[in-house]
N, C-alpha and C positions, 0 to 999 in steps of 0.2 A: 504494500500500500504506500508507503514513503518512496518507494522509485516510482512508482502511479502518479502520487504527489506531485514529485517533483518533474515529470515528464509531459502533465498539462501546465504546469505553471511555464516550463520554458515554452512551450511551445503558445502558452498566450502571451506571453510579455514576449517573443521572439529574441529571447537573449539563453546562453545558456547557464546557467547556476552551476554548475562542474566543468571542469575542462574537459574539453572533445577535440579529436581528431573529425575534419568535417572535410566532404568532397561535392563541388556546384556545379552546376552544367546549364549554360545558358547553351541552345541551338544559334542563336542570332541573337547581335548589339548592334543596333542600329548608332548610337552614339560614341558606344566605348565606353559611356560611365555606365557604372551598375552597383547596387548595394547588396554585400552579403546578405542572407535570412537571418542567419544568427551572431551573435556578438556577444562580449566584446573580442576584438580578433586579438590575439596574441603574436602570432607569426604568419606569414604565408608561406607555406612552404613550397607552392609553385603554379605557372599558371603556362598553361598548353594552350595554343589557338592551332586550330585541326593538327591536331598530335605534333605540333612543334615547340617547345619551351620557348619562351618571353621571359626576357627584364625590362621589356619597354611598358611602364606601368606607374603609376602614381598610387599612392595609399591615401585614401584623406577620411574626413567624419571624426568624429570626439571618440569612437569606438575603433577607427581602424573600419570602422565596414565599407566605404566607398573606394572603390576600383576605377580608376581613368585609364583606359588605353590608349599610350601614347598614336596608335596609327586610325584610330578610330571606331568605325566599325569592327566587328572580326565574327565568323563564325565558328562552332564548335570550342567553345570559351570551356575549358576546365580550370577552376580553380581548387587546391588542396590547400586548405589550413587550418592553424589551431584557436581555438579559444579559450582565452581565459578563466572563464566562469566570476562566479560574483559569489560574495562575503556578507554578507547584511545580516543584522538581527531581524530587522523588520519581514524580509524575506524567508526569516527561518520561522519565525510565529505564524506568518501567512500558511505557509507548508504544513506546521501543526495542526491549524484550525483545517484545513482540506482532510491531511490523512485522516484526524477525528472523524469529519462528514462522512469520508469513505468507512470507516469500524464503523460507525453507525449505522448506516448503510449498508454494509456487506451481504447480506441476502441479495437473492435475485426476486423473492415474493415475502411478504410477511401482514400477516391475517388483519388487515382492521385499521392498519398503520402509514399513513402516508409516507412515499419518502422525498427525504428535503433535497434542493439541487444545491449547487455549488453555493457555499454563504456569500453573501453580497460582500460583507467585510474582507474578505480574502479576495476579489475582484477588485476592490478598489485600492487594498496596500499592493497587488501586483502591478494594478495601473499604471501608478508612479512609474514601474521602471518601464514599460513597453513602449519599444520601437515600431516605426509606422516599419511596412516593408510591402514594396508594391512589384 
């Protein structure tokens, strides 16, 4: 239930709370810039346009998540890298209050009992940290 936890909350703030080895595939960039899904990035450890390595690249954003290719467009965009993960208290009480929902929860049927959705409270301390990503 606490890998449960913690596997919707990244994925609704789109950042990752532990550090990950992470692999992107854009088909086509029509401009060259593009922002990772998830953050904050820690390293890039490399970036293929149709299976040939690039260092012609710019890193930008408060996270490391925005990529500029210096040639512009490019097809078959792979990017491999790591992120950091995030440290907060506030983030680790949000994760409490969910895994709780989920023990609470944990039936699939229970006679007479409604069951409750995600607490609003733990949506709104996740909020703070969520990145738009389009």
């Amino acid at each position: 239930m606490i890998t449960q936890a913690r596997i919707w909350a990244e994925n609704f703030i789109s950042r990752d709370i532990v550090s990950k080895n992470r692999t992107y595939y854009i088909d086509r960039t029509d401009t060259g810039l593009f922002d990772l899904p998830f953050s904050p990035v820690a390293s890039i450890s490399e970036i293929t346009i149709n299976n040939i390595i690039t260092t012609n690249y710019e890193i930008l954003g408060l996270d490391n998540e925005t990529i500029e290719l210096d040639q512009g467009s490019a097809d078959r965009v792979k990017i491999t890298y790591i992120t950091s993960g995030l440290n907060d208290s506030l983030l680790k009480q949000a994760l409490l209050q969910l895994v709780s929902t989920y023990y609470d929860n944990r039936a699939d049927f229970i006679a007479s009992q409604s069951v409750s959705e995600i607490p609003s409270n733990v949506k709104v301390v996740l909020s703070s940290y969520k990145t738009m990503f389009l």
